[in-house]
C-alpha positions as CSV (number, residue, x, y, z in Angstrom):
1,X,6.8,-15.9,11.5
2,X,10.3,-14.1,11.1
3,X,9.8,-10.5,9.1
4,X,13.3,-10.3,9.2
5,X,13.5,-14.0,7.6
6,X,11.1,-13.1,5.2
7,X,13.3,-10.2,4.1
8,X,16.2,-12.4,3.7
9,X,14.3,-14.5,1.4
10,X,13.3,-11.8,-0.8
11,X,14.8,-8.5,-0.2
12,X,13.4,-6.8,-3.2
13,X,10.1,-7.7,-2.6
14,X,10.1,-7.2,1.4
15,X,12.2,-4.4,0.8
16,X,12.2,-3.8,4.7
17,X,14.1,-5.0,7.4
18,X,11.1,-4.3,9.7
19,X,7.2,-4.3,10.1
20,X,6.4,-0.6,9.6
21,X,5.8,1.2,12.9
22,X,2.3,1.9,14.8
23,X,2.8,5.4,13.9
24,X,3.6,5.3,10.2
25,X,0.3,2.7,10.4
26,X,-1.8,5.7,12.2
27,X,-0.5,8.2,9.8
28,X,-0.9,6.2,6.7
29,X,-4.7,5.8,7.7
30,X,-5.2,9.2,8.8
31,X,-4.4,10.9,5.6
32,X,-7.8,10.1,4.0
33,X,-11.1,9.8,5.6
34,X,-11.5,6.2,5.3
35,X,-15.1,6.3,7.6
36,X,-16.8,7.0,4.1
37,X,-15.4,4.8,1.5
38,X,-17.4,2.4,-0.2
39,X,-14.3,0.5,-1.7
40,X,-10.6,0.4,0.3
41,X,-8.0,-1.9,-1.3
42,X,-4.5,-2.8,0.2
43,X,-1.4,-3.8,-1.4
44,X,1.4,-5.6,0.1
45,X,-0.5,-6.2,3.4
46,X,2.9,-7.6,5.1
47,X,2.0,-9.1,9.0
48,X,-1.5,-6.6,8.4
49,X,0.2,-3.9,10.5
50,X,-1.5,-1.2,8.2
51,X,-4.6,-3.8,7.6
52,X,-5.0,-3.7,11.7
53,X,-5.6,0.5,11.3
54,X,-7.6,0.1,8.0
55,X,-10.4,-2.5,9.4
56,X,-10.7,0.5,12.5
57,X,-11.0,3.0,10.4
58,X,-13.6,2.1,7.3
59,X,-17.5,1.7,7.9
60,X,-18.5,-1.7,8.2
61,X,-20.5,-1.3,5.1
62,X,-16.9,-0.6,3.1
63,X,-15.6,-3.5,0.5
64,X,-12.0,-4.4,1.8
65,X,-9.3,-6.6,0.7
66,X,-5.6,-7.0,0.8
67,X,-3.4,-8.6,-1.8
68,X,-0.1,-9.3,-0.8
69,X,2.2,-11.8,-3.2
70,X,3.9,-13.8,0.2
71,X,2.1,-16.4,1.2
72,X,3.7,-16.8,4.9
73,X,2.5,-12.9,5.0
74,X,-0.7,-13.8,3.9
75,X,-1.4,-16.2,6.7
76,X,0.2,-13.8,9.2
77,X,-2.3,-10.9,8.2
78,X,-4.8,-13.7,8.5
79,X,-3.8,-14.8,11.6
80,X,-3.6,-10.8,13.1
81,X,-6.4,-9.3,11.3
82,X,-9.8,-12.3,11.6
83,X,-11.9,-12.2,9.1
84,X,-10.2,-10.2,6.4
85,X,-10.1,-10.6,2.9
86,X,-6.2,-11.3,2.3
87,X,-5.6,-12.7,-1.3
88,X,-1.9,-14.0,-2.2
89,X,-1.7,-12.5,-5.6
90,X,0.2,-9.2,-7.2
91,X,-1.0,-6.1,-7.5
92,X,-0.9,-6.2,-10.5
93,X,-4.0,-8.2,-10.2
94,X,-6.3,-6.1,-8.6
95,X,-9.2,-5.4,-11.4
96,X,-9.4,-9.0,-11.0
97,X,-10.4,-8.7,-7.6
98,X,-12.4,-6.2,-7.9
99,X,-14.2,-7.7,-10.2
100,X,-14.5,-10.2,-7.7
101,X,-16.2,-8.0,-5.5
102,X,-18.2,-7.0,-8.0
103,X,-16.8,-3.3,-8.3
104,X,-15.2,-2.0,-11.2
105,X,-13.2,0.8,-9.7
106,X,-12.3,1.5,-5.7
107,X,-12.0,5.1,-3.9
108,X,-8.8,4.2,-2.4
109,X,-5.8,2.1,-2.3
110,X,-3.5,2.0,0.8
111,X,0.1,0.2,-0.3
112,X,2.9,-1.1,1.7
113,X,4.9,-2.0,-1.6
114,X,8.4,-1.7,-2.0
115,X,8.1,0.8,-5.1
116,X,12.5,1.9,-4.9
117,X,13.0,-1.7,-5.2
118,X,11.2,-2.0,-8.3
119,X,12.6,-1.1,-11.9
120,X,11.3,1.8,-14.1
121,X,9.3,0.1,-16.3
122,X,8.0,-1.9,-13.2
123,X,6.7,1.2,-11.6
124,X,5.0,2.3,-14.8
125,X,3.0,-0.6,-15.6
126,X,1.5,-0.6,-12.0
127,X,0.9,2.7,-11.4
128,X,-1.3,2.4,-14.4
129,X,-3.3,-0.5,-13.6
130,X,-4.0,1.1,-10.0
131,X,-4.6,4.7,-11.6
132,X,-7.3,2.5,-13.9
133,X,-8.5,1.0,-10.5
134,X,-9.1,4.3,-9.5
135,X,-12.7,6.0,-9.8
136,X,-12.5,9.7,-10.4
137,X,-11.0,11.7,-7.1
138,X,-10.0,8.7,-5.7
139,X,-7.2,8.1,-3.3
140,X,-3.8,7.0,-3.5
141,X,-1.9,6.3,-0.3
142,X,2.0,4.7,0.1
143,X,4.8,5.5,2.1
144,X,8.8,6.2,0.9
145,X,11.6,6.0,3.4
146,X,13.3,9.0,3.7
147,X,16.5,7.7,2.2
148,X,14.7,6.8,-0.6
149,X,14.4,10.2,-2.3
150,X,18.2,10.6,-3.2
151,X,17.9,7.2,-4.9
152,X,17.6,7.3,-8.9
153,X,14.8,4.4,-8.3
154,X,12.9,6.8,-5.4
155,X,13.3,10.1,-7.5
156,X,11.7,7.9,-10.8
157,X,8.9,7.3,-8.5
158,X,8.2,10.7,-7.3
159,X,8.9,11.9,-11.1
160,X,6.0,9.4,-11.8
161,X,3.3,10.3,-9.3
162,X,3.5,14.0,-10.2
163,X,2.6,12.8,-13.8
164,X,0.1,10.5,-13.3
165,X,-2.0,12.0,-10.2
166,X,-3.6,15.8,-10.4
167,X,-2.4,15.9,-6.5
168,X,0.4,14.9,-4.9
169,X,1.4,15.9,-1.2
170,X,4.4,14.7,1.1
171,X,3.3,14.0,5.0
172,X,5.8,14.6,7.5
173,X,8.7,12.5,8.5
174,X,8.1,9.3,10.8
175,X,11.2,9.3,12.4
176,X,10.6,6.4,14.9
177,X,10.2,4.1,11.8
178,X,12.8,2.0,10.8
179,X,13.9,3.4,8.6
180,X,12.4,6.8,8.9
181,X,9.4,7.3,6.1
182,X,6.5,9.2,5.0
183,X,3.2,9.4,3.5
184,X,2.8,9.9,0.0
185,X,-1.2,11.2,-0.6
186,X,-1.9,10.8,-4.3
187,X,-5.2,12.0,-6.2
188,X,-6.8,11.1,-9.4
């Protein structure tokens, strides 16, 4: 499988040229004690380079699942990361799935989505269904590239996390990464 293909074929949903690096991966995971969740969700799982860190990092007694609206991603997470739950379905859908997994909230979400590619209104509608996945104090994780905060579609997005969550921090820069990006640690 071709991430670089992949992008290609649908640059605003990829919205990488790249896999994300080992070390955006390790910081992305780091940021949050995942040992002690009871409920991790990933969005946007891409070839599972993030998903590879998650499954070290939660307690085997943890609910995980990725969704992730590529199929050929899909089945490349699959294919790197045996015998994890990879669903190909939006984000969007996630109360869904977590129904599925009989919870009704999660204490963490980890994305990989391409939130300066999306619109306004896009970015609104689901940071609120993944706030409402949310339980209270729990964890919001994605990463920005650097570039992406002089955009008007990266500032909207900062703009927005500062409303929504009680907590918002910056990580440092992953400069190795291409291109360079950091952590954005969100609390409810």
């Amino acid at each position: 499988m071709n991430f670089f293909k992949q992008s290609i074929i649908s640059p605003k949903k990829i919205g990488a040229i790249a896999p994300s690096s080992n070390s955006l991966s390790q910081l992305i995971t780091e940021v949050v004690d995942l040992s002690n969740k009871r409920c991790v969700v990933e969005l946007g799982s891409g070839t599972g380079v993030f998903t590879k860190e998650i499954i070290k990092k939660i307690s085997p007694e943890c609910i995980f699942f990725s969704l992730e609206t590529n199929q050929e991603f899909v089945k490349e997470t699959k294919k790197n990361c045996q015998n994890v739950v990879v669903y190909n379905a939006s984000a969007k859908d996630i109360k869904k799935y977590l129904i599925k997994h009989n919870q009704n909230t999660c204490d963490c979400i980890v994305s990989g989505l391409p939130w300066a590619f999306f619109g306004q209104k896009e970015q609104e509608e689901l940071l609120n269904v993944l706030y409402e996945s949310l339980c209270d104090g729990g964890e919001f994780l994605t990463f920005a590239y650097i570039h992406g905060l002089s955009i008007p579609a990266g500032i909207k997005f900062r703009e927005l996390l500062n409303k929504k969550f009680k907590d918002v921090k910056k990580t440092k820069v992953i400069w190795n990464n291409l291109p360079p990006a950091f952590v954005y640690y969100c609390k409810k």
